[in-house]
N, C-alpha and C positions, 0 to 999 in steps of 0.2 A: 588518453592521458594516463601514465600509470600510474599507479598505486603511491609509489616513495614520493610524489608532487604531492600527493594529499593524502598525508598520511592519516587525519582526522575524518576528513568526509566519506563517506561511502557511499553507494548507488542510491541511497536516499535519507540523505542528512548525515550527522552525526551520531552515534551509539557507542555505549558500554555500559558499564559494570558503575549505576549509581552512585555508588559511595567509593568504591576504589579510582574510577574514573572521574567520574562529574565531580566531581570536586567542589566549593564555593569557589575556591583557588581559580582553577578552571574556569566555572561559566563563568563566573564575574570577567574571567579576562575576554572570553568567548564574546561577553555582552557588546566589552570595549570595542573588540576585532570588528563584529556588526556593523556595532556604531560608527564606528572610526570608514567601515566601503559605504554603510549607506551617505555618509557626509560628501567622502568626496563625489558622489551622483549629483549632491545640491550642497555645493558649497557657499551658495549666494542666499540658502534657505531654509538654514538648519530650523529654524522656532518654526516653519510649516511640517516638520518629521513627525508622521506617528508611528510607532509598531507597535502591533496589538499582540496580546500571548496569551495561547491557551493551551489547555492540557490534555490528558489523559487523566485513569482513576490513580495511577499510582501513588503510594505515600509519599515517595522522592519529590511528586511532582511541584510541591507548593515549595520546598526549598529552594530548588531549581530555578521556577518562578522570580522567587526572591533574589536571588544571588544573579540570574538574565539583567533583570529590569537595575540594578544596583548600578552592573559595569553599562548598560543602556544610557542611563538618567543621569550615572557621571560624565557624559560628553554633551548632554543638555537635551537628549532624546524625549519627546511626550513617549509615554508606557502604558497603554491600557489592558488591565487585566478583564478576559472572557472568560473565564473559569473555565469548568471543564465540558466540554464539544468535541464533537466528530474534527478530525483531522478536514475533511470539508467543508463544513463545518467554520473551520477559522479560514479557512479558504475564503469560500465566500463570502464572511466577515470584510475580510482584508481589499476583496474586489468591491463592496461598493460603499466603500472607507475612503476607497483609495490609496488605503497605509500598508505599509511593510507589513511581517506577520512573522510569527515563529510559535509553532505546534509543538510542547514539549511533549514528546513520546518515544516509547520504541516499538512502536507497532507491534505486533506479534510475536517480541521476543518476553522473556519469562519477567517477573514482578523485581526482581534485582536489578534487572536492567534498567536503562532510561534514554533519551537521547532528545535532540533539537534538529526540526526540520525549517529551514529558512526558507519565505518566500519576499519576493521582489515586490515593487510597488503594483497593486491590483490584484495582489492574491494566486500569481503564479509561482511555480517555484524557480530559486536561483538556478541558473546558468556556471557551466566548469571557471569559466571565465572570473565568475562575481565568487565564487566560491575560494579560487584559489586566491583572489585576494584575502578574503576573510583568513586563511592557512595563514599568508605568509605574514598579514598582522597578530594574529596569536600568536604565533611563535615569537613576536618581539615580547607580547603584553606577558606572557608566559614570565617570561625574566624579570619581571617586577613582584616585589611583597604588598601583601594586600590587606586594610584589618576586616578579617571576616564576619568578626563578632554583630557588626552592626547591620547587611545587608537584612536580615529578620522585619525591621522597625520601617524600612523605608515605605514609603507612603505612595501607592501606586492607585491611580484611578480604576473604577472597577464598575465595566459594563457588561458583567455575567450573563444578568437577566434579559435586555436587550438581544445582546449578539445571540440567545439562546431560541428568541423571539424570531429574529431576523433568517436563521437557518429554518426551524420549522415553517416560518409564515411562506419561506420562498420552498418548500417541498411541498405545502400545499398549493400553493396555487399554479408551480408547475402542473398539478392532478387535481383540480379542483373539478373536476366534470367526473372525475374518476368514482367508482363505489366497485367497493370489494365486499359487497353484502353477499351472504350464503358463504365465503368459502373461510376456512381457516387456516388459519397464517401462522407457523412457529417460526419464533426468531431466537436465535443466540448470539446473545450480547457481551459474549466472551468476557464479561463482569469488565468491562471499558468504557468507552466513552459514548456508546449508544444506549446505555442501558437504560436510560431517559425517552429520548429522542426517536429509538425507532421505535419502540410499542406504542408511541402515542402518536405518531404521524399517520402509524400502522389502523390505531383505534377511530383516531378521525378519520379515514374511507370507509369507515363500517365493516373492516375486517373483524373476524372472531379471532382474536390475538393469544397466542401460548406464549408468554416469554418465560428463557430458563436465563441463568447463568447472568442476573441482574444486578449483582452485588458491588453497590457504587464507591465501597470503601477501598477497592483496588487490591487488594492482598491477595487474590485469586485471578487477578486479569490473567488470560490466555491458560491456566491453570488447566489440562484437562478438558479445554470447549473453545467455543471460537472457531474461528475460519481454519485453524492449523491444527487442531486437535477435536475429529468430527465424532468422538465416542460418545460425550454426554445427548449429543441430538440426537444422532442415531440411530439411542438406546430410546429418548424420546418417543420419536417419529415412529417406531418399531412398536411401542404400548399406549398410542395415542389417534386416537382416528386424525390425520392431516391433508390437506390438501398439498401442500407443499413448503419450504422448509427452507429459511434462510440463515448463514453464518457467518456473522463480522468479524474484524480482528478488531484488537485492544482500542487503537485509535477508529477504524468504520470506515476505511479506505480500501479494503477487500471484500471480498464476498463470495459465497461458497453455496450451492443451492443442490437441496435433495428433494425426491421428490417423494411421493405417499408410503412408495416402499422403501423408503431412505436409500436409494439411491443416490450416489455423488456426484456431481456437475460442475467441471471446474469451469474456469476462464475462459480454456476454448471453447467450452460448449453455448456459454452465454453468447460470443462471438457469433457461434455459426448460429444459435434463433436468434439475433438484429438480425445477421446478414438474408435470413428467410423471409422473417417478418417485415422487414422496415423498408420501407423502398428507398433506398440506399445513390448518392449521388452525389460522388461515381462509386459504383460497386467495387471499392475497394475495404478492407478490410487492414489495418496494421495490427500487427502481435514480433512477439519474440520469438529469436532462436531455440526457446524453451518450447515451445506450440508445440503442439501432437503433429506428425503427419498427416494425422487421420483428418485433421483441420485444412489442412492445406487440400486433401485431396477433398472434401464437403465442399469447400469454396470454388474447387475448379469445375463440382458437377455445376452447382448452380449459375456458372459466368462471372462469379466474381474473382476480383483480382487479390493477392496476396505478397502486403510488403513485408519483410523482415526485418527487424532489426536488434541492436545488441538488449542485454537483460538492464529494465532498469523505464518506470512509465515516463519519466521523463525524455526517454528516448523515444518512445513511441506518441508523447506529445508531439516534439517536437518534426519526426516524418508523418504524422498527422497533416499537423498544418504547411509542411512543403506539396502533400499530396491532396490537400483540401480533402481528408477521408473525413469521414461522420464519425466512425467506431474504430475502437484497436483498444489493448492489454493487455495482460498478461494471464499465463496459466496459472498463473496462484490466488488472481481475483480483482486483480487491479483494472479494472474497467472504465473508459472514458470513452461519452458518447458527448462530440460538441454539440450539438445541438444545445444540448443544455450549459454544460462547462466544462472545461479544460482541467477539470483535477479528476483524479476516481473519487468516487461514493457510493460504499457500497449500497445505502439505506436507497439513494436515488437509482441505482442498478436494480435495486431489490424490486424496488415499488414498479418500474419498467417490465419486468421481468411478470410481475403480477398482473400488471394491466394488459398485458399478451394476452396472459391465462383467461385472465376474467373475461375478454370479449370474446374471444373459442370454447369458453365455459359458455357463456351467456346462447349461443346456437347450440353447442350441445351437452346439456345437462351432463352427461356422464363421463363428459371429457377429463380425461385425468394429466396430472401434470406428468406423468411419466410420458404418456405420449407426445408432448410438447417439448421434454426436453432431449429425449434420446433421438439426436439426429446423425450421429455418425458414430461408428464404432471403432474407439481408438487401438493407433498402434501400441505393442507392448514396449512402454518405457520407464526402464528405473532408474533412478534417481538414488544417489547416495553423497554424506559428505564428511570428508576426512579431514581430521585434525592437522596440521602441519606446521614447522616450526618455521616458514619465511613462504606465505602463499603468492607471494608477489613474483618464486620464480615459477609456478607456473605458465606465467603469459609470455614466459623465453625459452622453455627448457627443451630442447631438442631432442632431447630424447621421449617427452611428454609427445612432441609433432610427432616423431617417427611410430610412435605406437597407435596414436589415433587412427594414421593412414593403414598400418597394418591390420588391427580390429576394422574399420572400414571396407577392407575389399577380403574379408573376413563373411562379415554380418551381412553382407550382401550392397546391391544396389542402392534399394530403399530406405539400408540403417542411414543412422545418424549419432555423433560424438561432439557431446559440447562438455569440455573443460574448462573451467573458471575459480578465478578465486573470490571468494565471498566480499563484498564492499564492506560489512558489517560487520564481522566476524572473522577471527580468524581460522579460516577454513578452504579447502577449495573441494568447491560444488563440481558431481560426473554426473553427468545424464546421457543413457546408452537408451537408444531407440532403434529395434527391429522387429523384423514380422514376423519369428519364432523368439519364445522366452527364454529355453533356456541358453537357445545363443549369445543372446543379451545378460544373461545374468556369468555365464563364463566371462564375457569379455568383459563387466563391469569390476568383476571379483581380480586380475590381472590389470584392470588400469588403477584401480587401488592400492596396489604394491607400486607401479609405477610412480604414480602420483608420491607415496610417501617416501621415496627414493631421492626422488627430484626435487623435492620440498624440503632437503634438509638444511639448514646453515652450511 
């Protein structure tokens, strides 16, 4: 689907710029547009409708809130406010609710930011399909005046503490045999939505718990820590004896893991320990076009298979469940092992990830997490992303094709070139993967000029 169909949604939800963008103006109509697809799903049972909504730490977020549940509740929607939770959080709220859902956040983009991620009835997220309806009814609700003064006062039910209850109580008892006694655990909670939730899920398995970066008034989310900015842990993990070392983003839907020597570990690499550890069935594995090489060639030593597919975990939900795989995600952190549920989490990846450790800990005392998680050695990939004034012609521009292919039989066999324009931003993402750097880093520096050639109006 391109881009100019959905101009608002991006690879995972809605985002922008808080006050320039989000507008009251805005959600309030956004609420309507919701409200207005979830109706016609049950047009015969509107007073059976709930969406629950919950946030992030940001300051925008409680406006947001207000201004959602306003344009919701003028179509006669029930509204329950969860306060602020993991992005999974109100997942799984929403699954054993049974009600719609909407996550105000932007996940790992900066405190100005803000955004709304939609999920369908049972706590999965919307489909292109339910999405582009929501588009094409904002855009009508859009053309309407609205009095904003008053969504502040509206009167919304508020099951914070419960749905807060409800997430913890189901991470323990997924691990409830679990103890993580002897080792010590740092987490960064990139001052978001776990800043509660994981050190205390962390404290009841008897981990010795470090948390940094806990500050739940949100002015600092992603600032500097977090899953996308590894400098504060790092620096951490580097003046602190650790076992090993995990990093959330804003909302707690990614995760990032270092080990004693602060070593980094993305997505792939959590990838290939399931694919090691877990007895897998069928041994297959989904991730993105983004994945290291180095992942695909781990998965072929060990027999298992590898799907690809485009950037975005809803895509790898969705060849998940066509290929019945157990695990797949993304190189940034986005991890989803069914077994348990259908959304990422990171706090549930994390605790996963620990319970490996601790029972290879537990046979041999001096096991360290480095040796657990450095299983394959990646190829050299960078990653760069450029500003552009219409990123939407990247996914035509012919001259963008003809340059991939020529860097490609360039960089050898083994490279690889993915061009994309940002769902969320207006940007378009390169990523050059070959098996010498500086070949890769010439041909990134030249698709750059390309790219901003192409990308003009």
């Amino acid at each position: 689907m391109s881009i100019t169909q959905r101009p608002h949604f991006g690879t995972d939800g809605i985002r922008g710029n808080a006050e320039q963008e989000l507008t009251n103006h805005f959600v309030y109509a956004l609420g309507k547009a919701i409200g207005s697809a979830i109706i016609d799903e049950h047009p015969d049972d509107i007073e059976s409708i709930e969406i629950i909504i919950g946030r992030d730490t940001r300051p925008s977020g409680e406006r947001i809130l207000y201004s959602l549940a306003s344009g919701l509740s003028s179509l006669g929607i029930d509204v329950v406010n969860i306060g602020i939770l993991p992005t999974p959080g109100i997942s799984l709220n929403a699954e054993k609710r049974n009600s719609y859902a909407c996550a105000i956040t932007a996940s790992h983009n900066p405190v100005q930011d803000n955004g709304i991620k939609v999920f369908s009835q049972g706590g999965v997220k919307t489909d292109e399909i339910f999405e582009e309806k929501i588009e094409s009814l904002l855009n009508k609700f859009l053309q309407d005046e609205y009095d904003t003064d008053n969504f502040a006062t509206i009167k919304i039910n508020d099951n914070s503490k419960l749905a807060y209850e409800t997430y913890i109580n189901w991470l323990h008892s997924v691990f409830e045999t679990l103890s993580l006694s002897g080792l010590t655990i740092a987490l960064d909670c990139a001052n978001g939505a776990s800043c509660k939730s994981a050190p205390e899920i962390f404290t009841k398995l008897d981990a010795n718990v470090l948390a940094i970066n806990t500050q739940e008034n949100g002015i600092n989310i992603n600032n500097k820590c977090g899953a996308t900015n590894l400098e504060s842990l790092t620096k951490f993990v580097n003046t602190n004896p650790v076992d090993i070392a995990f990093a959330f983003d804003g909302d707690a839907d990614r995760i990032i893991v270092l080990d004693e020597n602060a070593k980094i570990y993305n997505g792939d690499h959590i990838l290939a320990l399931f694919a090691l550890n877990q007895n897998l069935d069928p041994k297959t594995v989904v991730a993105t076009s983004m994945s290291n090489g180095g992942l695909k060639q781990f998965l072929n030593n060990i027999d298992t298979n590898f799907i690809e597919t485009e950037v975005g975990d809803k895509n790898v939900t969705q060849a998940m469940k066509v290929s019945s795989s157990k695990i797949g995600g993304e190189q940034s952190g986005h991890i989803i092992h069914s077994d348990y549920a259908f959304f990422g989490d990171g706090v549930l990846i994390a605790l996963l990830i620990s319970e490996i450790y601790a029972k290879k800990k537990k046979i041999m005392q001096k096991y360290k997490s480095s040796e657990l998680l450095n299983l394959f050695e990646p190829m050299v990939q960078i990653h760069e992303k450029v500003q552009v004034s219409n990123k939407a012609l990247a996914a035509t521009s012919i001259n963008i094709e003809e340059a991939i292919k020529q860097h490609l039989f360039m960089l050898g066999e083994n490279a690889r070139i993915v061009i994309r324009p940002s769902g969320t931003e207006n940007i378009v993402r390169i990523m050059v993967e070959a098996d010498e750097k500086d070949m890769a880093e010439k041909s990134i520096i030249e698709l750059i000029d390309i790219v901003k050639e192409s990308c003009k109006e």
